[in-house]
C-alpha positions as CSV (number, residue, x, y, z in Angstrom):
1,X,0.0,0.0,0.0
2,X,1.6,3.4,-0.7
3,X,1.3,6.3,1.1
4,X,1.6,8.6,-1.2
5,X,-1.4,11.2,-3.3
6,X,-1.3,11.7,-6.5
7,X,-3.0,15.2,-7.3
8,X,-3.7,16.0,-11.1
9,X,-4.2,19.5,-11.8
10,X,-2.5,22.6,-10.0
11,X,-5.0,25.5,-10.2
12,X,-6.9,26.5,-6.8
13,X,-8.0,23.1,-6.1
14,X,-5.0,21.1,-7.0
15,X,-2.9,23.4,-5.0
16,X,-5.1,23.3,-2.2
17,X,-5.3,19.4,-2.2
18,X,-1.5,19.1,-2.2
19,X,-1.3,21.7,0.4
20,X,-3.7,19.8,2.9
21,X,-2.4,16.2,2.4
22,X,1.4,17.2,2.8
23,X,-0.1,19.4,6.2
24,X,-1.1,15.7,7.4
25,X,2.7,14.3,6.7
26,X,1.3,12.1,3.9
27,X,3.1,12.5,0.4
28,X,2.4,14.4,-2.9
29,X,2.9,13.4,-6.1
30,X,1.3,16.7,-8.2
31,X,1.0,16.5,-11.8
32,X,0.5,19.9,-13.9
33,X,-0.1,19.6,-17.9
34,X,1.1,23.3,-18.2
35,X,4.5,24.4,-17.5
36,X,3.8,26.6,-14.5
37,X,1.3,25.9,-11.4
38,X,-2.0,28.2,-10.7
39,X,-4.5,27.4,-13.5
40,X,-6.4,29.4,-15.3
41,X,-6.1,32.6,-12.8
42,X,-2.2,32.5,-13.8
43,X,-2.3,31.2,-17.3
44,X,-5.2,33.5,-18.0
45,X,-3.7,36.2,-16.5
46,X,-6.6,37.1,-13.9
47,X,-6.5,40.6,-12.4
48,X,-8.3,41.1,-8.9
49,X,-10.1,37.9,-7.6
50,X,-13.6,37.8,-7.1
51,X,-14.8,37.9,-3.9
52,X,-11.4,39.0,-2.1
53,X,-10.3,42.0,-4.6
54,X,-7.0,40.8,-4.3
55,X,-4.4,40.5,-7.6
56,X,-4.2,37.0,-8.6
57,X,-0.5,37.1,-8.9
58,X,-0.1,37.4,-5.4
59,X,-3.1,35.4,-3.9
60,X,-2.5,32.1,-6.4
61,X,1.0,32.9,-6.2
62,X,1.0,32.2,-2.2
63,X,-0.4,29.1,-2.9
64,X,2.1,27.7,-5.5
65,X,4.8,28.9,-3.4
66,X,3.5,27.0,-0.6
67,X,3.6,23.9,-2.6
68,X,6.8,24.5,-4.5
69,X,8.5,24.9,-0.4
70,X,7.0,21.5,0.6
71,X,9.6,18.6,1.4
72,X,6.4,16.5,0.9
73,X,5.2,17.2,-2.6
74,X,7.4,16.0,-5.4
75,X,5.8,18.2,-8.6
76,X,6.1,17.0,-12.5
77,X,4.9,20.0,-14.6
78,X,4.7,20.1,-18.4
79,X,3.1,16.7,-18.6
80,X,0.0,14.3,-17.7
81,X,-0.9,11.0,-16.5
82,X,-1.2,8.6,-19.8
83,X,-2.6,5.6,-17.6
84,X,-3.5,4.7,-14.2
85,X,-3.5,0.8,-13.3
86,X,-4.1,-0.7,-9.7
87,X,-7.1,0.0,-7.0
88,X,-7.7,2.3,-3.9
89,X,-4.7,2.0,-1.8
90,X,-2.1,0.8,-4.6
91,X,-2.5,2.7,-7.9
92,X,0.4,3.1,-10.5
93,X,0.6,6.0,-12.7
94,X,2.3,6.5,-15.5
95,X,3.1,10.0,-16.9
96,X,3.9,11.1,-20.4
97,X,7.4,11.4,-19.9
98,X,7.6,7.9,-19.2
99,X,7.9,7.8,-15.2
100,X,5.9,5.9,-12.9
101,X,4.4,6.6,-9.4
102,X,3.0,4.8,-6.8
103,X,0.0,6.4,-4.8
104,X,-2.8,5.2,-2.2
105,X,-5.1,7.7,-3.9
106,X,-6.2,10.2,-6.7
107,X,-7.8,13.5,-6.2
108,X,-8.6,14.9,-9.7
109,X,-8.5,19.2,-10.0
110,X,-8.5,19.0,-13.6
111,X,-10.8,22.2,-13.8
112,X,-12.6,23.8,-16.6
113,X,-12.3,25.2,-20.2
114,X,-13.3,28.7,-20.9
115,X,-16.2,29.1,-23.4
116,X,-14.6,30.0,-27.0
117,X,-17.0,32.9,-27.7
118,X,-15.7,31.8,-31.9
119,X,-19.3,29.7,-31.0
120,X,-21.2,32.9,-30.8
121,X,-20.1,34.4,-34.2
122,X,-23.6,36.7,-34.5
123,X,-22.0,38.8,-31.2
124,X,-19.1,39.5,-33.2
125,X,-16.5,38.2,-31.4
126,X,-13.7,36.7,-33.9
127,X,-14.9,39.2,-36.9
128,X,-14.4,43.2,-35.1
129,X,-11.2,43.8,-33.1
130,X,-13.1,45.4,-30.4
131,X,-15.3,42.4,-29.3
132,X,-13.3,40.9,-26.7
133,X,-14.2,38.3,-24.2
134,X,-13.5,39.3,-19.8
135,X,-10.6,37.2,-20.2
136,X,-8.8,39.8,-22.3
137,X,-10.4,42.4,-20.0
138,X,-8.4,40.8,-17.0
139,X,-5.5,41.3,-18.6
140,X,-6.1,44.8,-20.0
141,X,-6.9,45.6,-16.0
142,X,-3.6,43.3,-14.7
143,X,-1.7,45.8,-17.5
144,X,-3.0,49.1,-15.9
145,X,-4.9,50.4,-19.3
146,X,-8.1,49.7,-20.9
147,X,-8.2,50.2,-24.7
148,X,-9.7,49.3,-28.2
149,X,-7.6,46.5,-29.6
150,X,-8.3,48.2,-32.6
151,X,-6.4,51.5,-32.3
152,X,-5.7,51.8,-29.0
153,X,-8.0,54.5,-28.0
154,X,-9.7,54.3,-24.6
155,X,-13.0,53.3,-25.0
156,X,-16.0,55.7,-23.7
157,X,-18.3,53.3,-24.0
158,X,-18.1,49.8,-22.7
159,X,-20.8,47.0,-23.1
160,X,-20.8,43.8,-21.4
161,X,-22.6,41.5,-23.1
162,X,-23.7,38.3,-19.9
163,X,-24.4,34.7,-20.1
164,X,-22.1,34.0,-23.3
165,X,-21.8,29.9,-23.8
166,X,-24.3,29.9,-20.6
167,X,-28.0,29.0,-20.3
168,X,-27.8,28.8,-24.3
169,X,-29.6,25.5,-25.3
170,X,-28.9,26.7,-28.8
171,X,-25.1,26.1,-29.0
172,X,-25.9,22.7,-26.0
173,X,-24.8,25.6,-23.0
174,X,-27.4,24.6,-20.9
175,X,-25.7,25.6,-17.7
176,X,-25.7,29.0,-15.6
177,X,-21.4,29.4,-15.2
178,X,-22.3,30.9,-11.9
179,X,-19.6,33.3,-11.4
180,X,-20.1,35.3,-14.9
181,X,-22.1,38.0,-13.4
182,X,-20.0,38.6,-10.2
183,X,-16.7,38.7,-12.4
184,X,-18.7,41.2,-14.8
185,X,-19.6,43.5,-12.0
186,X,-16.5,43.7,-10.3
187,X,-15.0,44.0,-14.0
188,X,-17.1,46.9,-14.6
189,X,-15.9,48.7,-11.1
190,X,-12.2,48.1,-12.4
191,X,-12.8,49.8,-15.6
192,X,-14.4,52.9,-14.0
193,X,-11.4,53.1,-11.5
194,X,-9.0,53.0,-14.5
195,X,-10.6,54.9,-17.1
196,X,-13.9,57.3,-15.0
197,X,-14.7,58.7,-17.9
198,X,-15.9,55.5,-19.4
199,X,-19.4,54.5,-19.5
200,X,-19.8,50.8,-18.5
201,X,-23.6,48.9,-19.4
202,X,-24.0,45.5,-18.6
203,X,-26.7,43.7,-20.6
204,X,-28.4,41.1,-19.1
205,X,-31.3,38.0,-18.8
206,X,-30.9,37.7,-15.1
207,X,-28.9,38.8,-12.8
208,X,-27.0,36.0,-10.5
209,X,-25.0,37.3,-8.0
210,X,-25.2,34.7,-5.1
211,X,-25.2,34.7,-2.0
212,X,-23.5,37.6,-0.2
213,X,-21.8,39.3,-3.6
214,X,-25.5,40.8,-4.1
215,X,-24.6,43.5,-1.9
216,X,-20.9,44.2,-3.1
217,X,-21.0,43.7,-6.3
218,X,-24.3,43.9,-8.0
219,X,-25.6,47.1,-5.8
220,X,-22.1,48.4,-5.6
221,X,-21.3,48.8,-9.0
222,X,-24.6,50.8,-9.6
223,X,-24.5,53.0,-6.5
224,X,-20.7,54.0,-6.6
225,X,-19.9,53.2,-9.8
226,X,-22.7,54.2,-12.3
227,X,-22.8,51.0,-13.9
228,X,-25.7,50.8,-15.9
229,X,-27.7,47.4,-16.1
230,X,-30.4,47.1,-18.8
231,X,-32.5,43.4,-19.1
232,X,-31.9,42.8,-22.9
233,X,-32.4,39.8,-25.9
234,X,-29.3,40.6,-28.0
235,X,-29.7,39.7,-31.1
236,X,-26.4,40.9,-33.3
237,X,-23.1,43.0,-33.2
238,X,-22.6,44.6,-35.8
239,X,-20.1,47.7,-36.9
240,X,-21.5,51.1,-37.3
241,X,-21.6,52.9,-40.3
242,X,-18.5,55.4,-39.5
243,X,-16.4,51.8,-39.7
244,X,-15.5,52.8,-36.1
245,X,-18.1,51.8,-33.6
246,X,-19.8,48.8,-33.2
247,X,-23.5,48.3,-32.6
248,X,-25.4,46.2,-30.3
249,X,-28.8,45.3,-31.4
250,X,-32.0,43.2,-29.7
251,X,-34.8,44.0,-27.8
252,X,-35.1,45.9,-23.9
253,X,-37.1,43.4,-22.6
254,X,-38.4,45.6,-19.8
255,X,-39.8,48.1,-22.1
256,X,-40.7,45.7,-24.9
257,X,-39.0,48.0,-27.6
258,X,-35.6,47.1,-29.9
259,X,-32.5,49.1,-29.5
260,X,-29.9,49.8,-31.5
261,X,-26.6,50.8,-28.9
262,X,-23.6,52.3,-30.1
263,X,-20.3,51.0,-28.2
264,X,-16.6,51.8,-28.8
265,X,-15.4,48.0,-26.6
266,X,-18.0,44.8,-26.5
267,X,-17.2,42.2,-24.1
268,X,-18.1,38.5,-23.8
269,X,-18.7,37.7,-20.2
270,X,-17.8,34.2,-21.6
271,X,-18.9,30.8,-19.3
272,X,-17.1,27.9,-17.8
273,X,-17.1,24.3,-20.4
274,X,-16.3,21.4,-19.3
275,X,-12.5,20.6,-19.3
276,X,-11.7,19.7,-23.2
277,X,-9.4,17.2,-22.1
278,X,-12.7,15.4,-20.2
279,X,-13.5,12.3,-22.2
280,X,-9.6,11.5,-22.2
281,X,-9.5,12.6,-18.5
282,X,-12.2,9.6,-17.8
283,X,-11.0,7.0,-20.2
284,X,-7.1,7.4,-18.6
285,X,-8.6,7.3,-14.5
286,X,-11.7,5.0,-15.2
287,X,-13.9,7.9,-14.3
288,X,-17.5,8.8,-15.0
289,X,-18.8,12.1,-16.8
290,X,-22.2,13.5,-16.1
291,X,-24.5,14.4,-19.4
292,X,-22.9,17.7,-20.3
293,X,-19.1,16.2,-20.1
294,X,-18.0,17.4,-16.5
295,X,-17.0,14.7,-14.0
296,X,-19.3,13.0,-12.5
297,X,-19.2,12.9,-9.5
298,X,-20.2,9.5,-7.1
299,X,-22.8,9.1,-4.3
300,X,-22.4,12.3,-2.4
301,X,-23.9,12.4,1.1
302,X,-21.6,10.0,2.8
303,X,-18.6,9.7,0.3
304,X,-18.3,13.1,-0.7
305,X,-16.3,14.2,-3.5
306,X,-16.0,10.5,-4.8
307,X,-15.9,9.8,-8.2
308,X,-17.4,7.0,-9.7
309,X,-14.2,4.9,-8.9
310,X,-13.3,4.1,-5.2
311,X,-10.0,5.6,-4.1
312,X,-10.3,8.7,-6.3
313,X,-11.9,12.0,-5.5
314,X,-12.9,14.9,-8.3
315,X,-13.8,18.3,-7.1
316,X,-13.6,22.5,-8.1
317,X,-14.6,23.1,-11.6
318,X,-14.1,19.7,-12.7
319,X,-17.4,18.5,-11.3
320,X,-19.2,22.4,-12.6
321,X,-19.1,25.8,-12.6
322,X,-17.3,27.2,-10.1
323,X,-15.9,30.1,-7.6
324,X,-12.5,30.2,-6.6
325,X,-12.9,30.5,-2.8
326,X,-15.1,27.3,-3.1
327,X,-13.0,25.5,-5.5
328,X,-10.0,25.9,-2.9
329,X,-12.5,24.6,-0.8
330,X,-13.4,21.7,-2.3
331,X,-9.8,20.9,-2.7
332,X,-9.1,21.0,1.4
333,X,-12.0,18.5,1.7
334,X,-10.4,16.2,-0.7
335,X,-7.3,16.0,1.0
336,X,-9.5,15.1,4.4
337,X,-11.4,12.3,2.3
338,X,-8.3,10.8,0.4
339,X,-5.9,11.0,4.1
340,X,-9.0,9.7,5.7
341,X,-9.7,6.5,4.0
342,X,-6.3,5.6,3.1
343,X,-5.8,5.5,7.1
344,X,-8.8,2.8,7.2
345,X,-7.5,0.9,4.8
346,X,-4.1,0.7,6.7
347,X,-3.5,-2.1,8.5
348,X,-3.6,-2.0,12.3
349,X,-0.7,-2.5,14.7
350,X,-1.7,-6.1,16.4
């Protein structure tokens, strides 16, 4: 039986698995695809986490270094597990690169895929410059400076266009992302602190912000930032006749009457797919999927976070959308299953 825990994936909940099963003296064997730890808040160069408002450099970064220090986690980056053979207490992994390790256990952080708004082509995104998705936001707000792709200039008006590749049974997005309308409040906050002379409108079905970011976000970016919210069908984007501007187009669905909106920058508040790497994911650890290609996830209520094979544990946004705060969550409880029943299946001292 080993000792060891192999943890696939090193975003927020790989890093926080690791984290809690070295804090117990077990081992960690972590395995990152990319080159770097931190997942898609590093790779995608997030700016200020939602709901801490602190840069993601420095919040994801603590985390990585906290690993990266450990005496107990032995890391392989730039590569993947190609096959997993054994059962709950003695698995055998082998990685691309050819090695092989030995671990009691499996938590899976393997995460999600953002939304390639390419699949939305009638909002523009892909044909005008100026359509861009939050993701390029972030990184215009980690870079201090909020422009038009297109020439540069800073934008007076800014539209953010919600629920792109969510609740969209037309492109198979039947799924609410769940943190799309917090990110696009607090995105719209950011753009007024950098650039106050820019107008910021969010269009919208609903409005989601759970729980407790109601209050600071949603009211927040009204009240004390003048965001302007306006419950809309969008239909098009289109460019404007001066070549310059672009136009949104649909139907205020509050008033019942189309509108025709010019806007200088259009933004995608694009939604969370299912890892791309899924069906692979499930053939290599004998996994299942649930119908729209996340993990699925086994029976919950007293083996939480299983998977639908004993001895490994899936969790964060590999299982849905998620938040990061509940993703790191989710990967602290996985480290309290996987320690847990690896000491039950230890043999006892006669």
């Amino acid at each position: 039986m080993s000792d060891a825990v192999l943890v696939v994936g090193a975003g927020p909940t790989g890093l926080a698995a690791a984290h809690g099963v070295a804090s117990t003296g077990r081992r960690v064997v972590l395995v990152e695809k990319e080159s770097v730890l931190g997942g898609a808040p590093i790779l995608s160069g997030y700016a200020k986490l939602v709901p801490s408002g602190e840069w993601a450099k420095d919040a994801i970064g603590r985390m990585v270094k906290r690993v990266e220090d450990s005496k107990l986690v032995e890391i392989h980056a730039g590569t993947k597990v190609a096959k997993l053979d054994g059962e709950h207490g003695g698995f055998t992994a082998t990685l691309a690169s050819g090695k092989t390790v030995a671990a009691g256990a499996v938590i899976l952080g393997t995460g999600f895929t953002h939304f390639d708004a390419i699949n939305k082509p009638e909002w523009g995104f892909g044909t005008y410059p100026d359509v861009v998705t939050t993701t390029q936001v972030e990184q215009m707000i980690a870079a201090g400076k909020i422009a038009c792709p297109s020439d540069g200039r800073t934008p007076e008006r800014v539209c953010i266009l919600l629920c792109v590749g969510s609740r969209d049974r037309q492109i198979g997005r039947e799924w609410c992302s769940k943190i799309c309308c917090t990110v696009s409040t607090n995105l719209a906050m950011e753009i007024r602190e950098l650039s106050p002379g820019t107008d910021v409108f969010i269009y919208y079905m609903d409005i989601r912000t759970f729980g407790l970011y109601e209050d600071k976000f949603y009211w927040k970016s009204q009240e004390e930032f003048k965001t302007k919210f306006v419950k809309a069908r969008i239909a098009e984007v289109t460019v404007a006749p001066d070549g310059k501007r672009l136009l949104v187009k649909g139907e205020d669905t509050l008033v019942k009457r189309p509108i025709v909106i010019p806007f200088d920058l259009v933004v995608h508040a694009i939604g969370m797919d299912p890892n791309e790497e899924n069906p692979q994911i499930a053939q290599i650890f004998g996994v299942g999927l649930e119908k729209h290609g996340f993990l699925e996830r086994g029976e919950h209520y007293t083996s939480t976070f299983a998977s639908t094979r004993p001895g490994i544990y899936v969790g964060g946004s590999a299982l849905g959308p998620e938040d990061i705060d509940t993703c790191i969550a989710h990967g602290l409880a996985m480290a309290l299953r996987a320690v847990g029943e690896l000491n039950a299946l230890a043999p006892k001292a006669a």
